[in-house]
C-alpha positions in Angstrom: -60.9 -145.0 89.6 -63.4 -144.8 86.8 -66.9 -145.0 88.1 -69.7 -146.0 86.0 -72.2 -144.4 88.0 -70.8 -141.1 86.9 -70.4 -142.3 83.4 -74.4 -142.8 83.4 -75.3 -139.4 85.3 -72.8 -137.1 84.2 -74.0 -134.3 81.6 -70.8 -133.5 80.8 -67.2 -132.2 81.6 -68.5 -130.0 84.2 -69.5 -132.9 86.4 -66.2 -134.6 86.2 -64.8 -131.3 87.5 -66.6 -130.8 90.2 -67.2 -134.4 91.5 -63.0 -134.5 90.9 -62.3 -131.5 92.0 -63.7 -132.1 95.7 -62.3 -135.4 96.1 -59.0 -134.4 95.0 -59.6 -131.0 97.2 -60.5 -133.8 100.2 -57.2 -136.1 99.9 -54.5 -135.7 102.0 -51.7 -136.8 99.6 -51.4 -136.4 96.1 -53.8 -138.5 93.9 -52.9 -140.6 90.9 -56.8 -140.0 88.6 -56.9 -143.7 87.1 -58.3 -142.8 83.2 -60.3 -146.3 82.4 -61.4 -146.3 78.9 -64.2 -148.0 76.8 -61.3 -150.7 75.7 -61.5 -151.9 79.4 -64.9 -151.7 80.1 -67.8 -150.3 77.3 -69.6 -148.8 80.4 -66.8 -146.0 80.8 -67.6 -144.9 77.0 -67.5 -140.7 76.8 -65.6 -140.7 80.2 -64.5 -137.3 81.7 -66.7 -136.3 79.1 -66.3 -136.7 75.7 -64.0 -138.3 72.8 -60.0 -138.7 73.9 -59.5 -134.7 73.2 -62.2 -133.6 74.9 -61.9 -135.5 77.6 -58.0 -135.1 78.2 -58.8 -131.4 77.8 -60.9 -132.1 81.1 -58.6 -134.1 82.9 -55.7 -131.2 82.0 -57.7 -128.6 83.9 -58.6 -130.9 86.7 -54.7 -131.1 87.0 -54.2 -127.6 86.5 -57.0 -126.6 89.4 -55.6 -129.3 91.7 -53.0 -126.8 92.9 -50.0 -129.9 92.8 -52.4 -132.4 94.4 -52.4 -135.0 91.1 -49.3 -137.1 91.3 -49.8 -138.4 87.8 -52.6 -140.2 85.9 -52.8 -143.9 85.2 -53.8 -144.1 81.2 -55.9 -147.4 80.6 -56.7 -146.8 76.6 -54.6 -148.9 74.9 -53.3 -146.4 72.8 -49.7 -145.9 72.2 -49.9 -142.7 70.0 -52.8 -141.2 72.4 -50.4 -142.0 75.4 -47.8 -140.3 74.0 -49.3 -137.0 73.3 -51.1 -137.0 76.2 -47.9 -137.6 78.7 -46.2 -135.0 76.3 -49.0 -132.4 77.7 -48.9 -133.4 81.5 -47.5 -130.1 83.6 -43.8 -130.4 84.9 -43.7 -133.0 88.0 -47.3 -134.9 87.0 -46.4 -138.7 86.0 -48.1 -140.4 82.8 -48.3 -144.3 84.3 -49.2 -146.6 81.8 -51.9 -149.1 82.1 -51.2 -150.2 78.1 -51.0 -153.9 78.6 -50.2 -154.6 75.1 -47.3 -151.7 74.1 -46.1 -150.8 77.7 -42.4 -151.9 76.6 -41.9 -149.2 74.0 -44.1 -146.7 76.6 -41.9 -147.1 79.6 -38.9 -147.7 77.9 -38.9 -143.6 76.3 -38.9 -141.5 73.5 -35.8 -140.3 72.5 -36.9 -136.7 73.4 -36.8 -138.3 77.1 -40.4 -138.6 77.8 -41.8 -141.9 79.2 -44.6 -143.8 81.1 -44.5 -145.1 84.4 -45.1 -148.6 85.0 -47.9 -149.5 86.9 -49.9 -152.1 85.4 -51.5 -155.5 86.0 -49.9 -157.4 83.6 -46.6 -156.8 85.5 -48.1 -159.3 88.0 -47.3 -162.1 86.1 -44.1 -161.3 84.9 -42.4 -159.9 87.9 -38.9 -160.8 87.4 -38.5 -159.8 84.0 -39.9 -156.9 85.0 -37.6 -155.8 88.0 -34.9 -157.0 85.5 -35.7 -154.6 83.4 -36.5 -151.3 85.4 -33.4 -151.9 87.5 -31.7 -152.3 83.7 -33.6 -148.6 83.2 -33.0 -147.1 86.3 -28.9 -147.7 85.0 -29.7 -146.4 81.8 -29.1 -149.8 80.2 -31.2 -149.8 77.5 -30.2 -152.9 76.0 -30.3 -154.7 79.5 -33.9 -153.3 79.4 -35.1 -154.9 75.8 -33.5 -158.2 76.4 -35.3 -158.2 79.9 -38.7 -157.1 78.3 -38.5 -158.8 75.1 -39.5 -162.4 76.4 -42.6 -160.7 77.8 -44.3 -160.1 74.5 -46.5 -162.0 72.7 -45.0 -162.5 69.1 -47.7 -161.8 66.3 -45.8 -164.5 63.9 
């Protein structure tokens, strides 16, 4: 989880690596690295060290260093297009899981190039049952199933 203690004392990407890299080195299981940005808390601005590129440039070594320890990373930006690129770039068997309370239908639900974003977010807590609706719809390969299910669950802009 993003720490805003480290946000304050860290010089740079270095620090993320190291501090990171030893508590990834210490788990026992594979780690999911929660990416917090400045849209969720202004504290966090310049985390992992930098803008978006630099910092998922420093997140993309951490994973590459971890030797298979990172299970995926949990993107909290709120930033479709960033989302997408970045999940694009994640090695073979690390999960992107979305934490993009506002466009997590069209995240999860896929490009057609068969990328997608996990689900595993808060806002899911309040609509539960759409939601199993529509990852069991998903898990079918029902896509319709899965944008009548998730449909209801977004606020219209009209």
């Amino acid at each position: 989880m993003a720490s805003r203690a480290l946000a304050a004392s860290a010089r740079g990407p270095r620090d993320y690596l190291e501090v990171y890299g030893e508590l990834v080195r210490q788990a026992e299981r594979p780690v999911i690295l929660h990416w917090l940005g400045e849209a969720f808390d202004p504290a966090l601005r310049g985390y992992w060290g930098g803008g978006f590129d630099d910092a998922a440039a420093t997140v993309l070594e951490l994973i590459d260093r971890s030797g298979g320890q990172v299970d995926g990373v949990k993107l909290s930006v709120l930033d479709e297009g960033r989302e997408r690129w970045l999940r694009r770039r994640l090695p073979a068997g690390v999960r992107l899981y979305t934490g993009d309370d506002f466009n997590y239908v069209s995240l999860i639900r896929g490009d057609a190039d068969g990328t997608y974003s996990d689900a595993l977010l808060g806002a899911f807590a309040a609509i539960t049952a759409p939601a199993a609706a529509a990852l069991a719809a998903l898990d079918r390969g029902d896509l319709a199933g899965y944008d009548a299910a998730m449909e209801p669950t977004v606020r219209s802009a009209g």
